[in-house]
C-alpha positions as CSV (number, residue, x, y, z in Angstrom):
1,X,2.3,5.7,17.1
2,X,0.8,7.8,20.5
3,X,3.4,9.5,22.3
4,X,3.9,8.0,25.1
5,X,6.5,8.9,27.7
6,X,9.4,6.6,26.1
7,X,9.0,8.5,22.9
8,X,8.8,12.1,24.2
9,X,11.8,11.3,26.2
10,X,14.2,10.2,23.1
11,X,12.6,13.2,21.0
12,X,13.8,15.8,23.9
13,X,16.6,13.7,24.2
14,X,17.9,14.7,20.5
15,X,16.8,18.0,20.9
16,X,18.9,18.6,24.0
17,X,21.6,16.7,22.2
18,X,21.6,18.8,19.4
19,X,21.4,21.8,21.8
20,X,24.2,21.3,23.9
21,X,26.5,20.2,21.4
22,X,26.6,23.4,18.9
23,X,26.6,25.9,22.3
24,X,30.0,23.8,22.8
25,X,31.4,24.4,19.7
26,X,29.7,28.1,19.8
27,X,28.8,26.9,16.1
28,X,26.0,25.3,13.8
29,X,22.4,25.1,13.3
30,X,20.1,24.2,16.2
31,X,16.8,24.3,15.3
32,X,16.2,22.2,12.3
33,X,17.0,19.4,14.9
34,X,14.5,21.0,17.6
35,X,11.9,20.8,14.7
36,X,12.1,17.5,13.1
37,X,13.2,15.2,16.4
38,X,9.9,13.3,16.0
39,X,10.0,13.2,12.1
40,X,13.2,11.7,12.2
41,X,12.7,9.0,15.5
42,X,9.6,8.3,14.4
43,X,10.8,7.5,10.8
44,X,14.1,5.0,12.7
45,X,12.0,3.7,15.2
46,X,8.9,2.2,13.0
47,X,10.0,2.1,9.5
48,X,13.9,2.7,8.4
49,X,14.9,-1.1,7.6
50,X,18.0,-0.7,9.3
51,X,20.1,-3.0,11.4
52,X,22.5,-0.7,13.9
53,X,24.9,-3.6,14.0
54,X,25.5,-4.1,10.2
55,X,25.5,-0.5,9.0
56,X,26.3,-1.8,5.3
57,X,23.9,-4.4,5.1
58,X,23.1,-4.7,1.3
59,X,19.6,-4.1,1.8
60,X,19.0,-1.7,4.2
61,X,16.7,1.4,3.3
62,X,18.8,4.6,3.1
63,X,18.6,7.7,4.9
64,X,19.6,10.9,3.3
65,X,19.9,14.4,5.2
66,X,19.7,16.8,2.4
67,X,19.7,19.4,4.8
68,X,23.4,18.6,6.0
69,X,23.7,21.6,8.2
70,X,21.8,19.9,10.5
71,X,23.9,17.4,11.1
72,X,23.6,16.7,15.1
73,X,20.3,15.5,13.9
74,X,21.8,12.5,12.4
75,X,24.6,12.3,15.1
76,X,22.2,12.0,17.8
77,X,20.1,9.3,15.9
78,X,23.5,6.8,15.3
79,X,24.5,7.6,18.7
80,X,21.6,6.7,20.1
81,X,20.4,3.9,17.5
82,X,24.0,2.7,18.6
83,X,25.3,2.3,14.6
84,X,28.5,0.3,14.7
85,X,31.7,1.8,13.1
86,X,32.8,0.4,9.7
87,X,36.4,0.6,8.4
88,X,37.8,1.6,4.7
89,X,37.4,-2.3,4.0
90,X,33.9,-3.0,5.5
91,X,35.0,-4.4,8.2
92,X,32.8,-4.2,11.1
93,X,34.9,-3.1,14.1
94,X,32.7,-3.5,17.2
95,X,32.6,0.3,18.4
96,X,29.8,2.8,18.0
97,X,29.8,4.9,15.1
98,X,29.6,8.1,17.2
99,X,30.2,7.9,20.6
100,X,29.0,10.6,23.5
101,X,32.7,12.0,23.3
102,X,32.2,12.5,19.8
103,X,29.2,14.7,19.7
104,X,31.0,16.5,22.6
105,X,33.7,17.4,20.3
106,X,31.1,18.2,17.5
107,X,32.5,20.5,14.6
108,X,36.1,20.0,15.8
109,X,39.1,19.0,14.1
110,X,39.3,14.9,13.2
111,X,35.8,14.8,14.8
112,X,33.7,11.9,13.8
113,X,30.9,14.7,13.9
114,X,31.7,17.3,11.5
115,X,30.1,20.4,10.7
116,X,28.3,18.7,7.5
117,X,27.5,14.3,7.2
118,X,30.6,13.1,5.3
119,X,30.2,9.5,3.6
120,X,33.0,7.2,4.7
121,X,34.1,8.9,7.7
122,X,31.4,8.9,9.9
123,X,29.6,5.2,9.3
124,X,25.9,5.4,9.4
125,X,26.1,8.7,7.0
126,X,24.6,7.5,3.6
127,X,26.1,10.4,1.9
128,X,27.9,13.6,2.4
129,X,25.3,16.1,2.1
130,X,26.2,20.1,2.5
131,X,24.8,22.2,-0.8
132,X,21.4,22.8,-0.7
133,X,19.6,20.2,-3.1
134,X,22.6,18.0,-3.3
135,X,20.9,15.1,-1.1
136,X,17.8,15.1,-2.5
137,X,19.3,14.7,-5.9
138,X,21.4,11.8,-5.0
139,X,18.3,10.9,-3.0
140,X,17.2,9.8,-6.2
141,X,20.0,8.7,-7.9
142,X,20.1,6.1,-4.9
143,X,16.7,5.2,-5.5
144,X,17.5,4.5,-9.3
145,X,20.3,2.0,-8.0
146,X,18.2,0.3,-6.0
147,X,15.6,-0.3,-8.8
148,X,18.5,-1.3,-11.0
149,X,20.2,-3.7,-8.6
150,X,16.6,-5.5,-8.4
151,X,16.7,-5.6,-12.1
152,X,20.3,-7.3,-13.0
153,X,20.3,-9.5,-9.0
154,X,17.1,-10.7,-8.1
155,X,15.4,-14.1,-9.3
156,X,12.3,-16.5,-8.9
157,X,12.2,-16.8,-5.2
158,X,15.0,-14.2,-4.3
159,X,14.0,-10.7,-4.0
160,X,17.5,-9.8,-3.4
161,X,17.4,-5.7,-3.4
162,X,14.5,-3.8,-3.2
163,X,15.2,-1.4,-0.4
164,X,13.5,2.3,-0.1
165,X,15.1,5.7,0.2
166,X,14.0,8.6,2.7
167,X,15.7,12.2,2.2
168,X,15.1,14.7,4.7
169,X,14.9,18.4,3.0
170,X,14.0,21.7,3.8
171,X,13.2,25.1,2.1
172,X,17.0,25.6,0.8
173,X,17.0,22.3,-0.7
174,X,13.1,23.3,-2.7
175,X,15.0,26.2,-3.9
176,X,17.7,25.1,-5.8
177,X,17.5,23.9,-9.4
178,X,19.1,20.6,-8.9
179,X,16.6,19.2,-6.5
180,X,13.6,20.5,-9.3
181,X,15.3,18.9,-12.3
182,X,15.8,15.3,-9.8
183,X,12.3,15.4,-8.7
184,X,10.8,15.6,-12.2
185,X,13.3,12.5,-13.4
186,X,12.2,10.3,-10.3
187,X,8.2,11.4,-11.4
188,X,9.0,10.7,-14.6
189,X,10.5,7.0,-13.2
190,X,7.5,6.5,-10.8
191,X,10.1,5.9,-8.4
192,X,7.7,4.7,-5.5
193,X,10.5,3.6,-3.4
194,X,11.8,7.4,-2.8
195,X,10.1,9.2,0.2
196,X,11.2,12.9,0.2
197,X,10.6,14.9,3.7
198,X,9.8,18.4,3.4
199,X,10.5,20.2,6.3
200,X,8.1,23.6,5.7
201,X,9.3,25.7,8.6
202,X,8.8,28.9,6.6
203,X,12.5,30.4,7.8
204,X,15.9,30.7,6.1
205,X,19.2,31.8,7.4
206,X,18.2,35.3,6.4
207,X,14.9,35.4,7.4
208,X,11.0,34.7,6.9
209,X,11.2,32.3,3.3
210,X,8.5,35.0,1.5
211,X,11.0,36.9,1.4
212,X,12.7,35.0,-1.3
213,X,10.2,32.0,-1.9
214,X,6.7,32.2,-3.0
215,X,6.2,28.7,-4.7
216,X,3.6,26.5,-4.3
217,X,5.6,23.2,-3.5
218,X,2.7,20.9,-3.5
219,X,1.0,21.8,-7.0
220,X,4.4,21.2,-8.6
221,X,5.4,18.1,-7.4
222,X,2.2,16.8,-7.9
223,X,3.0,18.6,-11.8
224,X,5.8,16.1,-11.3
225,X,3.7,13.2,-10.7
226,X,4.2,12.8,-7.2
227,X,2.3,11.9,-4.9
228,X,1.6,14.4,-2.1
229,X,0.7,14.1,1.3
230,X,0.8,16.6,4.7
231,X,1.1,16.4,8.3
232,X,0.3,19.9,9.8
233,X,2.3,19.3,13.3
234,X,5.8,18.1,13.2
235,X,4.8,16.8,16.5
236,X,1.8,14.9,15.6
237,X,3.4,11.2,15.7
238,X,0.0,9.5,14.2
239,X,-0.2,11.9,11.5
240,X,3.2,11.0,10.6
241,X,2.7,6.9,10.8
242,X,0.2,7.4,8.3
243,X,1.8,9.8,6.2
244,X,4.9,7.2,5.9
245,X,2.5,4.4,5.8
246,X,1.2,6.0,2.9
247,X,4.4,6.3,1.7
248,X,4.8,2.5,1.8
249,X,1.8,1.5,0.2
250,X,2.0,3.9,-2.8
251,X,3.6,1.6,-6.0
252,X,3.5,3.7,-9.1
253,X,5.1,7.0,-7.8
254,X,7.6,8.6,-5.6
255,X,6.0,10.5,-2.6
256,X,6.7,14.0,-1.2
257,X,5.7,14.2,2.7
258,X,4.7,18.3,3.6
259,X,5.5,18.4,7.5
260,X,4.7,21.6,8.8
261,X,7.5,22.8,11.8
262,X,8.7,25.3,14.1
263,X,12.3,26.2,13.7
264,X,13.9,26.0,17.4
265,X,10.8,24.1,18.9
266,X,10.3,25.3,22.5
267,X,12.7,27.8,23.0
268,X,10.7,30.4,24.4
269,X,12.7,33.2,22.4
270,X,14.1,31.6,19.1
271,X,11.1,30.2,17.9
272,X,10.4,30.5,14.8
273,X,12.9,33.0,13.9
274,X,16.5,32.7,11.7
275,X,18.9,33.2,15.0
276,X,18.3,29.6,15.9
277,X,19.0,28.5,12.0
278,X,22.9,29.0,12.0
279,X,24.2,30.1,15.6
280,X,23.4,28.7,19.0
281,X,21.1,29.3,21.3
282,X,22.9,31.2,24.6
283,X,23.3,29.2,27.6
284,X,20.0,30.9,29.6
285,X,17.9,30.3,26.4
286,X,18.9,26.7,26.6
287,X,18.0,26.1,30.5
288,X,14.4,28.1,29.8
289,X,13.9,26.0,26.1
290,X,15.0,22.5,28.8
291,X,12.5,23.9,30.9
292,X,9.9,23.9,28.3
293,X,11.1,20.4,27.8
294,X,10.6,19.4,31.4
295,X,14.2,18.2,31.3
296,X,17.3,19.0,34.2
297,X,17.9,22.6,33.0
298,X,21.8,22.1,33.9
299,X,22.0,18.8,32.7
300,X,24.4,18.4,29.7
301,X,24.6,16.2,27.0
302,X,22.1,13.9,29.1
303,X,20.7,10.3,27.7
304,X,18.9,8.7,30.2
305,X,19.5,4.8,29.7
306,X,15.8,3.6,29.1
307,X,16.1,5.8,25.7
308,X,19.2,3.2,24.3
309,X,17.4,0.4,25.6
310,X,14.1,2.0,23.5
311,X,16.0,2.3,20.4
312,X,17.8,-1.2,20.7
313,X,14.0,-2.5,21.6
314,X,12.9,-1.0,18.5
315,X,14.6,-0.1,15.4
316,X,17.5,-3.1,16.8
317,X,14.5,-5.4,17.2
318,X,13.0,-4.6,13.7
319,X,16.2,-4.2,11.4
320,X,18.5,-7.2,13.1
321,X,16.1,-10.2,12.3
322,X,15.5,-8.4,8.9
323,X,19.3,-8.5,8.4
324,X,19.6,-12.3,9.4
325,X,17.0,-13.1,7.1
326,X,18.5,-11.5,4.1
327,X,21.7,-13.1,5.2
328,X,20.5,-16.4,5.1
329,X,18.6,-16.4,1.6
330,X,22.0,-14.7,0.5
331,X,24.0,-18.1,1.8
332,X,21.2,-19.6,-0.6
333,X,21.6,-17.3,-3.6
334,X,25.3,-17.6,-3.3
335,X,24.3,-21.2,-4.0
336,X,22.2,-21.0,-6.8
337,X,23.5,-18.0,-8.6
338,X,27.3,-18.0,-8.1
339,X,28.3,-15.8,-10.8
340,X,25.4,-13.0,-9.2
341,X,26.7,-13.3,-5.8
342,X,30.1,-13.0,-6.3
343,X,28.8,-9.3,-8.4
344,X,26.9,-8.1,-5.7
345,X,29.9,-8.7,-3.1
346,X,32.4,-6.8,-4.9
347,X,29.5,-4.2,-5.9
348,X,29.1,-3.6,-2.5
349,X,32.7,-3.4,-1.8
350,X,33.9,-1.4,-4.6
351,X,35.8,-4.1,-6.2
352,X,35.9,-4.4,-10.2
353,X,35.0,-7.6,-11.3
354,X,38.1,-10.0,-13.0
355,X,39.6,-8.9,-16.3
């Protein structure tokens, strides 16, 4: 995957995004999403198995941000991706998951794009993610349930559920005990369909991470029977097709991908430093970082239209006949295995079987 023009645009177009919407609220964490814009679109637009119109499609891979307080970076992708809104009762209602307005009013009361993902009230968000480690762990407990579901469901012929998980962590999240203890369970399972995403930017909220941090990440994960792989530049798209491609191909453990960032990518003075980890940027740093970007420095909360039409090309292009597929060998398993389907129905929508 070459950057091309198409792809630098919707990568600067979730920077900006994410920009502009916490110097609104005068509130949250800009540069993770500066960072890890072409982790994330290049994860949605070539590999997440993910149809925007059926957000609660049985089998879709999920996507975890462990590191919640970068949530823009996850409101910018379902706005963009165009995720459809789901109700209480699964019931697909036809409007976007987050719309423009929404990000406009991020971190605001009875917004749809809250200060942290919350599961159920935002569709599209996997799983509310806030404490440091907390994603990654249920990374894996979500990975166990998709092992388990291919257990009881699948047959001869119907490889009902089999989807992958990909959790998006940082240096907080390596820190804390929980992720630690989940990592060395999901070794010890060989769970090859979990993908964790370090992001190894090296900065905290209170400063440069040697401060506080010293471990070598790699060695212990690969002590955990991981495999381990690295892409030096968060910006290197090829480096990071192959990374997830290895990622795909590896069957008898899960796999930890190292990406190497800069906190606050591009903003001439924030860079790399912790101001850009919880507070926002200042209106000049934004038009010179917009510069940088070669993008309308007084533009606000700009999508140019060929970047929906991108995402609906690509990730809706991929994950929709994928959907339809799974759909129609469901209408088929329903058929053969009418005890199973009728489970994995009220599974999916928290219903207790009879009795």
């Amino acid at each position: 995957m070459t950057t091309n023009k198409i792809d630098q645009l919707g990568i600067n177009t979730i920077r900006t995004l994410s920009m502009d919407a916490v110097q609104q609220a005068n509130s949250g964490h800009p540069g993770t999403p500066m960072a890890m814009a072409p982790v994330v679109y290049c994860l949605w637009q070539q590999f997440l198995r993910f149809d925007p119109d059926d957000p609660i499609w049985p089998n879709r891979d999920r996507f975890v941000l462990s590191i919640g307080h970068s949530s823009m970076l996850l409101y910018a992708l379902l706005h963009l991706a165009g995720v459809k809104a789901v109700n209480p009762k699964y019931e697909r209602l036809g409007e976007v998951s987050v719309k423009l307005d929404d990000i406009k009013r991020f971190r605001q009361l009875d917004s749809k794009c809250p200060g942290h993902p919350e599961y159920r009230w935002t569709s599209g968000v996997e799983t509310t993610t806030g404490p440091l480690g907390q994603g990654v762990a249920t990374s894996v407990g979500m990975a166990m349930a998709s092992r388990w579901m291919g257990h009881y469901f699948n047959r001869p012929g119907f490889d009902m559920l089999d989807y992958d998980v990909y959790a998006l962590c940082g240096d907080g999240c390596m820190m804390e005990g929980v992720s630690n203890e989940a990592a060395s369970l999901a070794g010890h399972l060989k769970l090859s369909n979990l993908c964790w995403i370090y992001d190894n930017n090296k900065i905290s909220i209170e400063g440069h991470t040697e401060w506080s941090f010293s471990d070598d990440v790699a060695t212990r994960f690969i002590g955990y029977g991981w495999n381990v792989t690295r892409v030096g530049d968060a910006n290197d798209l090829e480096m990071l097709e192959r990374a997830l491609k290895i990622f795909k191909v590896t069957a008898d453990r899960p796999t930890l991908i190292i990406v190497d960032s800069h906190i606050a990518f591009g903003s001439p003075h924030k860079q790399d430093t912790s101001a850009a980890h919880g507070e926002p940027l200042g209106e000049e740093e934004i038009k010179l970082t917009k510069r940088n970007y070669g993008w309308p420095e007084d533009a606000k909360f700009l999508v140019p239209p060929e970047v929906y039409e991108h995402f609906q090309a690509e990730m809706g292009g991929r994950g929709r006949p994928l959907r339809d597929a799974w759909m129609a060998k469901f209408e088929q398993y329903k058929t053969q295995y009418p005890e199973l389907a009728d489970h994995l129905y009220k599974m999916q929508h928290r219903q207790l079987p009879g009795g």
